[in-house]
C-alpha positions in Angstrom: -68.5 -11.0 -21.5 -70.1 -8.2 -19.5 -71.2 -10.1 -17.0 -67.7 -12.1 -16.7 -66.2 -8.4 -15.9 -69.0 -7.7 -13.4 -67.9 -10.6 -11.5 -64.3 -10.1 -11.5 -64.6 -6.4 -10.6 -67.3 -7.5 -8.0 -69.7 -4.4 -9.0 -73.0 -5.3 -8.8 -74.4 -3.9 -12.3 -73.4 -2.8 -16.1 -73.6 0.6 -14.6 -71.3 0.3 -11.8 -69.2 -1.4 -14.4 -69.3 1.4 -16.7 -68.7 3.8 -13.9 -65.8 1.8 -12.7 -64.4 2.0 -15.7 -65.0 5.8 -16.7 -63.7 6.6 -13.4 -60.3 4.6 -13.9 -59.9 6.3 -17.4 -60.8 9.7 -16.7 -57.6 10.2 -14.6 -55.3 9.2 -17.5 -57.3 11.8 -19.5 -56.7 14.1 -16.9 -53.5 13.9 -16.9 -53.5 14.0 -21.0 -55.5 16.9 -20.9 -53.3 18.7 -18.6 -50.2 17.9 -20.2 -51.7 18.8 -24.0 -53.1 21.2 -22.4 -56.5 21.6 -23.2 -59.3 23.5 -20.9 -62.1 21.9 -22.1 -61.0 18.2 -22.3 -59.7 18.9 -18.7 -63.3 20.3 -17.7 -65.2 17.2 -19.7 -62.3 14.9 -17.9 -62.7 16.2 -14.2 -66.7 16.3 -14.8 -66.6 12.3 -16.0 -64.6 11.8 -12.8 -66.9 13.4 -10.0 -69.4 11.7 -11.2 -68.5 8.2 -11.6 -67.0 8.6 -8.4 -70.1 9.9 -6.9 -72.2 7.3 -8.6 -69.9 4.3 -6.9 -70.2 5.8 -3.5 -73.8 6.1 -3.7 -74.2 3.0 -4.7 -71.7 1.4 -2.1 -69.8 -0.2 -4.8 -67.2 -2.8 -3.8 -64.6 -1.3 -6.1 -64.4 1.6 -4.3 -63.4 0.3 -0.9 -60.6 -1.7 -3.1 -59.2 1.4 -4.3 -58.7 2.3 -0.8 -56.7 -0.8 -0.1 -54.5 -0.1 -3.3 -53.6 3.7 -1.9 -56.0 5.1 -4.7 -58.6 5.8 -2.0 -61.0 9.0 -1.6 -58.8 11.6 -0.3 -55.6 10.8 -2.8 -58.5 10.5 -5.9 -59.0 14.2 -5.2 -55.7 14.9 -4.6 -54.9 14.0 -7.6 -57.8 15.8 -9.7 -56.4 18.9 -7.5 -52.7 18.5 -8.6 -53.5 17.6 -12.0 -55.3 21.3 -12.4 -52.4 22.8 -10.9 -50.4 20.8 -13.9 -52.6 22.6 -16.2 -52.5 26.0 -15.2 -48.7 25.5 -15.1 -48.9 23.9 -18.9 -50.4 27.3 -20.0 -48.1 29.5 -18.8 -49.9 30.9 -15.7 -47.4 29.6 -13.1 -46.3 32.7 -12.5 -50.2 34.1 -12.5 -52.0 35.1 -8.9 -54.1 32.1 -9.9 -51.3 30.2 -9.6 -50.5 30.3 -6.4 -54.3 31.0 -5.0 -55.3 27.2 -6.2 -52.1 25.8 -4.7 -53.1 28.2 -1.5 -56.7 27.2 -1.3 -56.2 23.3 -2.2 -53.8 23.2 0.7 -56.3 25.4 3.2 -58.9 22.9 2.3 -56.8 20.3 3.4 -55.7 21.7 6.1 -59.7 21.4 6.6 -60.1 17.8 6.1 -58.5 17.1 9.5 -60.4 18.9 12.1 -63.8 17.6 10.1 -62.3 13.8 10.4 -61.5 14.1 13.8 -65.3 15.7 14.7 -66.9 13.3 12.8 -64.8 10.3 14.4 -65.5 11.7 17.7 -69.1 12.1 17.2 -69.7 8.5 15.7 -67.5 7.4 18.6 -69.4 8.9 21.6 -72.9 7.7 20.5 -71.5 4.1 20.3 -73.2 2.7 23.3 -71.2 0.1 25.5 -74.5 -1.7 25.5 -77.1 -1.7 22.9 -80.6 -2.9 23.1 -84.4 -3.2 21.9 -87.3 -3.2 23.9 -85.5 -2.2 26.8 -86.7 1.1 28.3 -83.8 3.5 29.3 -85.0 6.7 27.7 -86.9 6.8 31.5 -83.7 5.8 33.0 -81.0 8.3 31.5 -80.9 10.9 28.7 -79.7 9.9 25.3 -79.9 13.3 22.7 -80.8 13.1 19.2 -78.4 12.1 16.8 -77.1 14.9 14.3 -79.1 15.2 11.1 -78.5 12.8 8.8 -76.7 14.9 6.3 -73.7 16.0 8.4 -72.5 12.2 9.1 -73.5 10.1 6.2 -70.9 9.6 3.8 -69.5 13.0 5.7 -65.9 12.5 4.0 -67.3 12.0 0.4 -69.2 14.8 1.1 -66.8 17.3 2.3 -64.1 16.0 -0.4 -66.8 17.0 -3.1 -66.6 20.8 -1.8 -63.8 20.9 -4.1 -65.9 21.5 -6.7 -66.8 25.0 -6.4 -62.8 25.8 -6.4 -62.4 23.0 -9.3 -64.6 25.0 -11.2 -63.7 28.4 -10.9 -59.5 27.7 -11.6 -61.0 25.9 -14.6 -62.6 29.1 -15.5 -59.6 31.3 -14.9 -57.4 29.2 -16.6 -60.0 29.2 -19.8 -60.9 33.1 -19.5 -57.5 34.1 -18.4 -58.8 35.6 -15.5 -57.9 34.9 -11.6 -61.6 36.4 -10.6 -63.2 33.2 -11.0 -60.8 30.8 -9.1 -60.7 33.1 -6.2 -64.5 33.2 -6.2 -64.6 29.2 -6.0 -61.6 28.5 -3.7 -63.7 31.3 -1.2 -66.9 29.4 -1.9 -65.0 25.7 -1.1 -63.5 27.7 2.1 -66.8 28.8 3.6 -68.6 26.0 2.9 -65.8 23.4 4.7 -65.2 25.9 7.6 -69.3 26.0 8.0 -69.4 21.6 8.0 -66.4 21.9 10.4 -68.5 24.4 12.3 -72.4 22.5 12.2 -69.8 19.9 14.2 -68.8 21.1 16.7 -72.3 21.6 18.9 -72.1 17.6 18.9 -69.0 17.3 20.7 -69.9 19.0 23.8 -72.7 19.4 26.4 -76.8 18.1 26.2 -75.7 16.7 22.8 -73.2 13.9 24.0 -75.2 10.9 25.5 -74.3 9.4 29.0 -70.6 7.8 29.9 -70.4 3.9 29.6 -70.7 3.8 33.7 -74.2 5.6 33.8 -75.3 3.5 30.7 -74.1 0.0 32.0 -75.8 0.8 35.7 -79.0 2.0 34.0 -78.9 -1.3 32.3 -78.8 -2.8 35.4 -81.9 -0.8 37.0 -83.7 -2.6 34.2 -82.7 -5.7 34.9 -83.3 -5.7 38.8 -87.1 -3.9 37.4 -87.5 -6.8 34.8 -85.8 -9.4 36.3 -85.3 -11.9 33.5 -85.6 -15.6 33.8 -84.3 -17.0 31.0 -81.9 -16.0 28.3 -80.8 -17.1 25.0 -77.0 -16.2 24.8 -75.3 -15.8 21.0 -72.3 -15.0 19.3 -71.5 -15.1 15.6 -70.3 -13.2 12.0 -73.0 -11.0 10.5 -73.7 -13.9 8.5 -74.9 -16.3 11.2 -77.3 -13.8 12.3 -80.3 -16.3 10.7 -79.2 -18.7 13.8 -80.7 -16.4 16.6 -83.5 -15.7 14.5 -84.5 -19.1 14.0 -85.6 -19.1 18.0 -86.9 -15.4 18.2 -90.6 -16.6 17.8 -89.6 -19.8 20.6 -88.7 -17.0 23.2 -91.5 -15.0 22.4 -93.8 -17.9 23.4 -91.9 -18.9 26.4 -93.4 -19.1 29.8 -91.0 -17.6 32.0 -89.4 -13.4 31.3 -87.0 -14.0 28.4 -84.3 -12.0 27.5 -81.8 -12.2 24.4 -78.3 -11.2 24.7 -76.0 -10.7 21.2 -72.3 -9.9 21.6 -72.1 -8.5 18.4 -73.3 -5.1 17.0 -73.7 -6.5 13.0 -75.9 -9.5 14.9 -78.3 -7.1 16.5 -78.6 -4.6 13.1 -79.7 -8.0 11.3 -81.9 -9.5 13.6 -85.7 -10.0 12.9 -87.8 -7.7 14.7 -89.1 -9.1 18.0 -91.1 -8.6 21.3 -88.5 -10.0 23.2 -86.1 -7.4 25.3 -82.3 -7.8 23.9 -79.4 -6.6 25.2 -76.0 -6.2 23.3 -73.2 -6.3 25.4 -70.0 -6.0 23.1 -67.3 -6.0 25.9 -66.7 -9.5 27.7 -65.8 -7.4 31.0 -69.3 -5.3 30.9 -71.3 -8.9 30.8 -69.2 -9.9 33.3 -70.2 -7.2 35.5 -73.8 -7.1 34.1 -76.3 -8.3 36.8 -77.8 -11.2 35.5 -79.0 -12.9 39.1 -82.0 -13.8 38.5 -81.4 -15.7 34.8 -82.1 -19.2 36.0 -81.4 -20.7 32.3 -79.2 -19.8 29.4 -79.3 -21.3 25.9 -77.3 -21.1 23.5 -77.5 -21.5 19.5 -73.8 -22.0 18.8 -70.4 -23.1 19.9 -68.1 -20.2 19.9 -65.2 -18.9 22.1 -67.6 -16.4 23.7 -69.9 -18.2 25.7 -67.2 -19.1 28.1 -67.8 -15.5 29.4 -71.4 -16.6 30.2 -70.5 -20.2 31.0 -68.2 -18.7 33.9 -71.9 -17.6 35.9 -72.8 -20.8 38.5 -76.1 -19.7 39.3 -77.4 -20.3 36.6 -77.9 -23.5 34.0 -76.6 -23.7 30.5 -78.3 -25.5 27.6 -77.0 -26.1 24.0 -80.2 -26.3 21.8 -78.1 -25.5 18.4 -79.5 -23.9 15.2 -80.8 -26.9 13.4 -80.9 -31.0 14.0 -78.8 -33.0 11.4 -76.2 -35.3 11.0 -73.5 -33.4 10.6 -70.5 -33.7 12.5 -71.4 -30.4 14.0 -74.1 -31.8 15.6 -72.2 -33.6 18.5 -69.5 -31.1 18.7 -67.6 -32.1 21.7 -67.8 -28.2 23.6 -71.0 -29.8 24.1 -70.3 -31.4 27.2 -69.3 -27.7 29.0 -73.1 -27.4 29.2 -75.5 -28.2 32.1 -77.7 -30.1 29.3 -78.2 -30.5 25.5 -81.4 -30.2 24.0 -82.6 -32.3 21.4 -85.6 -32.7 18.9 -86.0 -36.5 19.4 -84.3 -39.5 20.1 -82.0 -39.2 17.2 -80.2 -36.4 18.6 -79.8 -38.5 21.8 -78.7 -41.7 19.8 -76.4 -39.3 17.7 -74.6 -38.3 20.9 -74.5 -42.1 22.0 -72.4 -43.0 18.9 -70.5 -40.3 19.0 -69.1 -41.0 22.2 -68.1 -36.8 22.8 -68.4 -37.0 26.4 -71.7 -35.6 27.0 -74.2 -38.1 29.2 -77.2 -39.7 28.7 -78.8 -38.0 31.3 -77.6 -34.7 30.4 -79.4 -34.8 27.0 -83.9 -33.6 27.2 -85.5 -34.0 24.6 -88.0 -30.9 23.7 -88.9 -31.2 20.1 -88.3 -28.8 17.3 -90.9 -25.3 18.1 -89.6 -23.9 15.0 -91.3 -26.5 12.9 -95.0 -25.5 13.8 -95.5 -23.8 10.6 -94.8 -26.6 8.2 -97.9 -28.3 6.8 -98.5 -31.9 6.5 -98.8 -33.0 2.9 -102.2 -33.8 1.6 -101.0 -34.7 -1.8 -100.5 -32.6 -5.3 -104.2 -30.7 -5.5 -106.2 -31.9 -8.3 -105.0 -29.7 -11.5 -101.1 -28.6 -10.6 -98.2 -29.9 -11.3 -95.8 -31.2 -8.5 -93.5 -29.1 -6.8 -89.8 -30.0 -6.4 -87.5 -28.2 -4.1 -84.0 -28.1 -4.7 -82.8 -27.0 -1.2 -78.9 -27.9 -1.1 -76.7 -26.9 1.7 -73.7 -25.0 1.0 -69.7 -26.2 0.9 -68.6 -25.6 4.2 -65.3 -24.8 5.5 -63.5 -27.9 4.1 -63.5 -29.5 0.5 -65.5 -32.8 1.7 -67.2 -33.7 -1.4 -70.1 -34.5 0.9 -70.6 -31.2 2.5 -72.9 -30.1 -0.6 -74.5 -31.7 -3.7 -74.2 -28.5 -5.6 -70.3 -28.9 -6.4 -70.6 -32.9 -8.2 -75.1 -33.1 -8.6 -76.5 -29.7 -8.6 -76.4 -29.5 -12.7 -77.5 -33.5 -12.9 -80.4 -32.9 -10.1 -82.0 -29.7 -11.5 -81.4 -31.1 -15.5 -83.5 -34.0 -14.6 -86.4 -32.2 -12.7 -86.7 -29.5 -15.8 -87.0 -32.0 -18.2 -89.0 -34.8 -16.3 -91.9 -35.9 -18.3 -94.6 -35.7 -17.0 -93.5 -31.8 -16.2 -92.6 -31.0 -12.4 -91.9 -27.6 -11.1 -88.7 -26.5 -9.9 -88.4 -24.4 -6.6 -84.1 -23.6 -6.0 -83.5 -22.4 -2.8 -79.5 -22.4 -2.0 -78.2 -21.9 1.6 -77.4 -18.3 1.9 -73.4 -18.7 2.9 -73.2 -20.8 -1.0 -70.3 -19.5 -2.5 -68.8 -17.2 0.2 -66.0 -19.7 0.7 -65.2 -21.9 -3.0 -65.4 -20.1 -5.8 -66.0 -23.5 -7.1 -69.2 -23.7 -5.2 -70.0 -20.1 -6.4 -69.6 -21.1 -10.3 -72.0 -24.1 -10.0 -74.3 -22.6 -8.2 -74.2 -19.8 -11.2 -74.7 -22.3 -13.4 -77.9 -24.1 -12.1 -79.4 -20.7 -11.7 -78.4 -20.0 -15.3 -80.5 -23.3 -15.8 -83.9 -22.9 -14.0 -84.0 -19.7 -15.1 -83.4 -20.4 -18.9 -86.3 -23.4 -18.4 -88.5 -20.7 -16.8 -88.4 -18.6 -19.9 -89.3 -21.6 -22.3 -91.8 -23.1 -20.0 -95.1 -23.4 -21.0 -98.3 -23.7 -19.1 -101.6 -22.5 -18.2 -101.6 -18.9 -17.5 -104.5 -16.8 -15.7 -103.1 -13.0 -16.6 -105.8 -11.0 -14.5 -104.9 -13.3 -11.5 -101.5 -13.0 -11.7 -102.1 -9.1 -12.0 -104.1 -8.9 -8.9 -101.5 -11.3 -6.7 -99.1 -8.4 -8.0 -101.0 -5.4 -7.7 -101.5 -6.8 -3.8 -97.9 -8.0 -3.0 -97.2 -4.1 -3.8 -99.8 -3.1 -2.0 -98.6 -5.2 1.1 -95.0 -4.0 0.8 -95.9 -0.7 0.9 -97.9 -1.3 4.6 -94.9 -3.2 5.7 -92.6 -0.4 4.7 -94.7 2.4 6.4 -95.1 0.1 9.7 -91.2 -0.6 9.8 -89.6 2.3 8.1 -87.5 2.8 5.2 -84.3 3.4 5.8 -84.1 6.6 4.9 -84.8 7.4 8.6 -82.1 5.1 9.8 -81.1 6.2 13.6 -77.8 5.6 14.9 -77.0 3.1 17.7 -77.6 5.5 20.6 -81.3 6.8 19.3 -82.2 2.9 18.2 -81.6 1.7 22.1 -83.6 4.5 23.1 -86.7 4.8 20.5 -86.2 0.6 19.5 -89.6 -0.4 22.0 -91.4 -2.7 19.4 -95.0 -1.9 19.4 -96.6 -4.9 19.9 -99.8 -4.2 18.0 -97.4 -3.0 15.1 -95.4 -6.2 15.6 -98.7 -8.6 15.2 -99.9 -6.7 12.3 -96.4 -6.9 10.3 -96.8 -10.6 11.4 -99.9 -11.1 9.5 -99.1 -8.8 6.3 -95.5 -11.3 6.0 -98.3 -14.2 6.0 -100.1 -12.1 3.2 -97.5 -11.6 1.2 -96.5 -15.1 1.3 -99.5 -15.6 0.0 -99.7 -13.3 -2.8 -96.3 -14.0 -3.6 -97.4 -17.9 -5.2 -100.2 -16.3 -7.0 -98.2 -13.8 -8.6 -96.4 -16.1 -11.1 -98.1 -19.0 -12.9 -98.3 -22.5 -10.8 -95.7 -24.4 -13.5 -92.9 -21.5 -13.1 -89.6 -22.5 -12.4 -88.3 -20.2 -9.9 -84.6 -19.5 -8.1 -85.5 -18.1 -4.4 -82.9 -16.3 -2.3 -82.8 -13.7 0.1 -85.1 -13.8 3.5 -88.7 -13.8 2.1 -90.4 -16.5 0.7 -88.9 -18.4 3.9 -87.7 -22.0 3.9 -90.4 -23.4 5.8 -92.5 -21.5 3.2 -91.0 -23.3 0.4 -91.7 -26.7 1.9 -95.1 -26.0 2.3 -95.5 -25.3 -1.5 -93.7 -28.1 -2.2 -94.7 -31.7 -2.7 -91.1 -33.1 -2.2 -87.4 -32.0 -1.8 -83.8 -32.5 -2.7 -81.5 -31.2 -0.5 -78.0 -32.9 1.5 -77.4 -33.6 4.7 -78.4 -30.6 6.8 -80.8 -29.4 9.2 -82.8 -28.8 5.9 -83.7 -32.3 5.8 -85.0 -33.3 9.2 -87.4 -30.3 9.4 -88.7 -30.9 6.0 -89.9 -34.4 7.4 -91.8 -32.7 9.5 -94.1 -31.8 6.5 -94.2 -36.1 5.8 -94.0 -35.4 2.2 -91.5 -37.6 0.2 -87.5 -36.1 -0.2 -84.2 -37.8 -1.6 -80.8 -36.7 -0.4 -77.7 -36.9 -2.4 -74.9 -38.8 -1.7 -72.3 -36.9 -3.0 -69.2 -38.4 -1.2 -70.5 -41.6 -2.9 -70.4 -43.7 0.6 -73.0 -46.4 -1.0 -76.4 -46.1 0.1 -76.2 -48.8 2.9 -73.2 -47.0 4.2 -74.7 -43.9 3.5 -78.1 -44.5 5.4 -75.8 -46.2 8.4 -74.6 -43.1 9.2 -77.1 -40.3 8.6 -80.1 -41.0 10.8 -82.3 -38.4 8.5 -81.7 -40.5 5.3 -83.4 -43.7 6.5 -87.1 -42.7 4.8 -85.2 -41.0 1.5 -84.4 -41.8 -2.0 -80.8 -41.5 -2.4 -79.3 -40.1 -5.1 -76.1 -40.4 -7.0 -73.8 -37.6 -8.5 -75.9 -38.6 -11.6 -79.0 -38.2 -10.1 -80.5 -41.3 -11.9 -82.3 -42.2 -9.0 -84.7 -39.0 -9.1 -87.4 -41.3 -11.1 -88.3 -43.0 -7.9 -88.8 -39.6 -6.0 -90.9 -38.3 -9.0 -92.7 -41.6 -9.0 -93.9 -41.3 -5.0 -94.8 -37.6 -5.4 -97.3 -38.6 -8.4 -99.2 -41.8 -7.2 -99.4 -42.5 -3.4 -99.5 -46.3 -4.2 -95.7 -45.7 -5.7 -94.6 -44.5 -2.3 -93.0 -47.2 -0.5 -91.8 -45.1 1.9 -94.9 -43.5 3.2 -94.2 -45.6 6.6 -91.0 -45.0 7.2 -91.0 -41.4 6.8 -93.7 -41.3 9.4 -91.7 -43.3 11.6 -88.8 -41.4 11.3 -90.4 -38.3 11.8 -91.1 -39.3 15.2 -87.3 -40.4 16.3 -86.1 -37.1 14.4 -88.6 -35.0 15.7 -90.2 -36.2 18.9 -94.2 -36.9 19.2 -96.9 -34.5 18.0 -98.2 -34.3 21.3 -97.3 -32.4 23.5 -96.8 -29.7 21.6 -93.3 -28.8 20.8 -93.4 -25.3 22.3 -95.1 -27.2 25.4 -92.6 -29.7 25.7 -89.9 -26.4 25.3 -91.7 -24.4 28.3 -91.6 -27.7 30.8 -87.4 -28.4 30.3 -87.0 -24.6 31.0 -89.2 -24.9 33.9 -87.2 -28.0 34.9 -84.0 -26.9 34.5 -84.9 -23.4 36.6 -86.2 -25.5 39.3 -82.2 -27.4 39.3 -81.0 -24.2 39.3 -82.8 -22.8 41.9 -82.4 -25.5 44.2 -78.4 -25.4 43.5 -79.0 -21.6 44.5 -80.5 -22.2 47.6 -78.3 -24.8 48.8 -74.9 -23.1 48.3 -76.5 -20.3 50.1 -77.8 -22.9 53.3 -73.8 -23.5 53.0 -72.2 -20.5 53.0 -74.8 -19.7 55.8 -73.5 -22.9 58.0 -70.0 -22.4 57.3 -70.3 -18.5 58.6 -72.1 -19.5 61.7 -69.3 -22.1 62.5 -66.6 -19.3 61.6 -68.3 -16.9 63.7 -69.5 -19.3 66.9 
């Protein structure tokens, strides 16, 4: 029951919960107390109050920026704590009391406060928004961007000022209790000074050395840069906050890359999510500053999505544009006709080629390279279950998408069937659940099943039994803290968290630093298997362990159709992939290149048997072959390397480019002379 009412209040704990709900009743008992009246219920009342509302904001609780859509937001919550009081002092007979008419006097004062602090604090926040942001771009050398003001005086400043209240809350309660006006006035002073001194420790950050540079001297030191860096080639993306995994995915493919990279994000809540990186990024908000950006010597763009924004990056001719996606599947999204805006589309192997071919979109033959997938280097080829575990199973499903296809996501008709089976296969198998991170965001439906199989792997991880070495475990633990505590002192906290104008001038990623975070992530990874035994069923979400990590654990997957499943061929182990629009598997395997080597599964999941069979003797795996096979049409060869056959296209294409470059230029020079002889 509790946890139904976490859910539908969307708080994310029994204590948010129970704050939630002491907050939303200790109004009505204000009011109670006021109208009774009674001093100290109206003192215990207001005190519940302040803090549950405190509590909520620290915590960022969801409720509270509802109440704000509902017109119970911060502001009118105090107001009506503040009127309330002024009920009470009228209930006992003091309205015609000096008391009186100092609380009404100081609440509106204070007020008459809140909107010089607003505006100061809008105006500060505003004027250190940079029209570009970046990393590992060095402006500090180029123009002067001041410190931000201290922490204190902007975080949660109107929560903060609001709660000033207190000391004039306080004292009226005091008065009206004691009958005696000393102790309001005393507290509506203190509330006074203390607001006109916030107002005040504003204002120096308004004016002068403490207001960084105007978006004209910003945008041309920008451009200073680039003519000093001169970048090459760029990888162009645009997205929600939520996408921001698509631009990471290629981070560590730029930072290998043969010619200057550079990445450039349209989107502020993209560039506060993205994975640290070497690679210099710019993020240019405003489509006419990138238009005006000089970006003459990019020979090569790539992008990672279809979205409206690239056309403002499409629009440059000098340079070539390349779709290379976020993933390789079957999807429909995968030969998205936009595609054919672009100079070429890259591809992992011939599928993607084929895929286009059949699609008939309009993009051509020759326009389509075919580079491999870089991002695939760290998954390891499967040697078979070592002697002594159990298998692995991965249960890596896709989530519902933006229709309701029934074949978008196996979570929604097989998720329940898939993981019932694998927790109760005999012999045992372990469970590894890994659900894509949008799951849920869109169908509550989709949200409710995947509660459910969580509920499930984690109820057979409490009654599973097994083989368990304590002091191992102990010492994976003790050094998976010990790890997370280097990583947190190499990156920071948080509790240091700069503002946009101090992160473009300080955010220079030490390389060194960068390297060494690198290797303790590769640690931890580590650690992290050995903490828990090797028969534990586990649910894994959130960033770390990776995907790619999972696979590597794993001796074979579920998952749907998805990029998920041609990278985890990469690894050759053995997978199945439901068919949860129940297409047939002939029909099925006809038009999803990546399930050709699969078992394919039913809503029922009563094909499972044969995966489990394959994972446990090599001679039950009958397709051992084709999976290798396939791996080469999904994928491309082993050799080259991937990141090889990535370095040669962009050197190709820049050469296209280039040549374009010089012959409109031998044109424009031909067509002057004639003008002018």
């Amino acid at each position: 029951m509790i946890s139904t009412a976490i859910r539908v209040a969307r708080v994310g704990s029994a204590a948010e919960l129970a704050a939630a709900a002491f907050m939303m009743l200790g109004f009505p008992a204000l009011m109670l107390a006021a109208l009774v009246p009674s001093v100290p219920a109206f003192a215990a009342a207001a005190a519940v109050t302040y803090l549950a509302d405190h509590y909520l904001h620290h915590k960022g609780s969801y409720l509270i920026n509802r109440l704000s859509k509902v017109r119970a937001g911060l502001s009118i919550r105090f107001l009506i704590r503040q009127l309330l009081l002024v009920l009470l002092l009228a209930r006992l007979s003091l309205a015609d009391d000096l008391i009186f008419y100092g609380a009404v006097a100081g609440f509106i004062a204070f007020y008459g406060l809140q909107a010089p602090h607003g505006a100061l604090v809008t105006l500060i926040r505003n004027r250190r928004r940079m029209p570009v942001a970046t990393r590992n771009v060095d402006l500090a050398s180029r123009i002067r961007i001041p410190d931000a003001p201290p922490r204190p005086l902007l975080h949660r400043s109107a929560e903060k000022m609001l709660h000033l209240d207190l000391a004039a809350v306080t004292g009226v309660i005091v008065s009206a209790g004691m009958k005696s006006a000393a102790a309001g006035f005393i507290g509506i002073g203190v509330t006074l000074f203390l607001g006109c001194l916030y107002v005040l420790a504003l204002v120096p950050y308004v004016r002068g050395s403490k207001i960084p540079p105007n978006a004209e001297k910003v945008l041309a030191a920008v451009d200073d840069w680039l003519g000093e860096y001169r970048p090459e080639t760029a990888l162009y993306f645009s997205g929600s906050k939520d996408s921001a995994y698509q631009v990471n995915m290629w981070l560590e493919t730029m930072e290998q890359l043969d010619s200057r990279p550079l990445i450039i994000l349209r989107e502020r809540a993209i560039l506060e999510r993205m994975a640290p990186t070497t690679v210099p990024v710019i993020c240019v908000p405003g489509g006419v500053h990138l238009m005006n950006m000089d970006l003459s010597t990019v020979r090569v763009t790539l992008y990672a999505a279809n979205v409206g924004k690239n056309i403002h990056m499409l629009r440059v001719p000098t340079m070539k544009h390349v779709f290379i996606g976020h993933g390789d599947s079957d999807k429909l999204a995968s030969v998205n006709p936009f595609s054919k805006v672009y100079d070429e589309v890259w591809t992992a192997g011939r599928a993607g080629r084929d895929r286009y071919a059949i699609a008939d979109v309009g993009v051509r033959d020759e326009d389509i390279v075919e580079v491999g997938r870089p991002q695939l280097a760290p998954i390891e080829t499967w040697q078979g279950v070592p002697e002594g575990r159990i298998p692995t199973v991965l249960y890596a499903p896709t989530w519902e998408g933006w229709d309701d296809n029934p074949g978008n996501t196996s979570i929604l008709l097989a998720g329940e069937n898939i993981v019932r089976t694998l927790i109760t296969a005999d012999p045992p198998v372990r469970v590894l659940y890994k659900p894509h991170p949008f799951t849920g965001t869109r169908s509550a439906v989709a949200k409710a099943a995947h509660q459910r199989i969580t509920a499930l792997v984690e109820k057979a991880a409490a009654g599973a039994r097994g083989p368990v070495d304590a002091a191992a475990q102990d010492a994976a633990k003790a050094e998976l803290a010990r790890i997370e505590a280097r990583i947190a002192e190499l990156s920071g906290t948080g509790a240091e968290k700069r503002d946009e104008a101090e992160a473009t001038r300080d955010g220079v990623v030490d390389v060194a630093q960068h390297e060494e975070i690198a290797r303790l992530r590769a640690e931890w990874n580590d650690a992290y298997w050995r903490s828990f035994p090797a028969h534990e069923h586990r649910v894994i979400t959130g960033a770390e362990p990776r995907l790619y990590d999972c696979f590597n654990v794993s001796d074979a997957m579920v998952s749907d159709i998805s990029s998920v499943v041609s990278d985890f061929i990469a690894s050759g182990k053995p997978y199945a992939v439901t068919d949860s629009a129940e297409l047939g598997e002939e029909e099925f395997k006809r038009q999803n290149t990546a399930v050709r080597a699969a078992v394919i599964l039913s809503n029922s999941a009563a094909e499972l048997g044969g995966l489990l069979a394959a994972v446990r003797d090599a001679a039950a795996d009958p397709l051992a072959a084709d999976r290798k096979e396939l791996k080469r049409y999904l994928l491309g060869p082993d050799e080259p390397t991937s990141i090889d056959q990535f370095n040669t296209a962009v050197a190709n294409l820049a050469l296209k480019a280039q040549t374009r470059n010089l012959g409109q230029e031998s044109r424009i020079a031909a067509t002057e002379a004639e003008l002018t002889g």
